[in-house]
N, C-alpha and C positions, 0 to 999 in steps of 0.2 A: 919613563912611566908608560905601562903599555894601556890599549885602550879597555883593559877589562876591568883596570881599578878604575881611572877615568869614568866609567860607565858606575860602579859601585860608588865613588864619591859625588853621584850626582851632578856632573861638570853638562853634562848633556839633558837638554829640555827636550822630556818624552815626544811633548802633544806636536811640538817644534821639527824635530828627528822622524815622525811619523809623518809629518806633512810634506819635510822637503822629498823624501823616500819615494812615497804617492806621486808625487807631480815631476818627481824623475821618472818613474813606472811611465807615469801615462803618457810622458812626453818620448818614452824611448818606443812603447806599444804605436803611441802615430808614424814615427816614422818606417818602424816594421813592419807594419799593415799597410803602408804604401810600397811596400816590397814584395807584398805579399804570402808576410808570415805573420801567424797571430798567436804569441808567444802566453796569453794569459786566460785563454779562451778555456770555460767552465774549470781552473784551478783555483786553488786560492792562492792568495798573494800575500806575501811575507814584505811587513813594511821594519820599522824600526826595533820596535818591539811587542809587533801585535802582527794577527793576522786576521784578513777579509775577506771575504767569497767574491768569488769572480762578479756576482751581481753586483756588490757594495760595490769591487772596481772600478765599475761601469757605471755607477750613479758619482753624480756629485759627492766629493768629500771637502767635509767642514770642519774645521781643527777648532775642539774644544778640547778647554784642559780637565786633565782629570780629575778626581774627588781627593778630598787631600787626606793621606794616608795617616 
Protein backbone atom coordinates (compact mmCIF):
# COMPACT_ATOMS: atom_id res chain seq x y z
CA UNK A 1 0.00 0.00 0.00
CA UNK A 2 1.81 2.94 -1.05
CA UNK A 3 1.78 6.14 0.97
CA UNK A 4 -0.62 8.26 -1.37
CA UNK A 5 -3.73 6.01 -0.51
CA UNK A 6 -2.46 5.88 3.20
CA UNK A 7 -2.56 9.66 3.03
CA UNK A 8 -6.30 9.60 1.16
CA UNK A 9 -7.64 7.04 3.83
CA UNK A 10 -6.84 9.32 6.58
CA UNK A 11 -4.20 6.87 8.38
CA UNK A 12 -2.08 10.10 8.93
CA UNK A 13 -2.96 12.93 11.78
CA UNK A 14 -2.57 16.29 9.77
CA UNK A 15 -2.16 18.73 12.84
CA UNK A 16 0.34 15.70 14.22
CA UNK A 17 2.45 15.31 10.67
CA UNK A 18 2.69 19.17 10.63
CA UNK A 19 4.20 19.41 14.00
CA UNK A 20 6.71 16.51 13.91
CA UNK A 21 7.75 18.08 10.11
CA UNK A 22 8.23 21.74 11.89
CA UNK A 23 10.33 20.69 14.80
CA UNK A 24 12.51 18.34 12.33
CA UNK A 25 12.80 21.89 10.12
CA UNK A 26 13.91 23.71 13.04
CA UNK A 27 16.01 21.14 14.62
CA UNK A 28 17.79 20.48 11.28
CA UNK A 29 17.92 24.76 10.66
CA UNK A 30 20.05 24.74 14.39
CA UNK A 31 22.38 22.66 13.52
CA UNK A 32 23.12 24.17 9.98
CA UNK A 33 23.25 27.67 11.20
CA UNK A 34 25.99 26.44 13.39
CA UNK A 35 27.70 25.49 10.12
CA UNK A 36 26.96 28.23 8.87
CA UNK A 37 24.29 27.82 6.36
CA UNK A 38 20.82 29.24 6.69
CA UNK A 39 18.79 27.00 4.75
CA UNK A 40 15.16 28.64 5.44
CA UNK A 41 16.03 32.26 5.41
CA UNK A 42 13.02 34.72 3.97
CA UNK A 43 11.42 31.20 1.92
CA UNK A 44 8.58 29.60 2.91
CA UNK A 45 8.59 26.33 4.33
CA UNK A 46 6.72 23.30 3.14
CA UNK A 47 5.61 21.20 6.42
CA UNK A 48 3.29 18.18 5.93
CA UNK A 49 0.57 19.46 4.25
CA UNK A 50 0.61 23.12 4.49
CA UNK A 51 2.99 25.77 4.16
CA UNK A 52 4.43 29.00 6.35
CA UNK A 53 6.55 32.04 5.74
CA UNK A 54 9.87 32.16 6.81
CA UNK A 55 8.54 34.55 9.65
CA UNK A 56 5.76 31.97 11.03
CA UNK A 57 9.21 29.62 10.99
CA UNK A 58 10.71 31.68 13.18
CA UNK A 59 7.99 32.32 15.65
CA UNK A 60 6.82 29.64 17.81
CA UNK A 61 4.60 26.86 16.44
CA UNK A 62 1.54 25.44 18.24
CA UNK A 63 -0.29 22.38 16.90
CA UNK A 64 -3.94 23.02 16.92
CA UNK A 65 -6.31 20.75 15.24
CA UNK A 66 -8.09 21.67 12.44
CA UNK A 67 -11.93 22.49 11.96
CA UNK A 68 -13.75 19.45 11.23
CA UNK A 69 -14.46 19.06 7.57
Amino acid sequence: MGSTCLVSLGVFNSALMNDAVYKFKRYEDASLNYTGVSKHSDKDVGLYDTVISSKEFGAQFVNQPSAAR
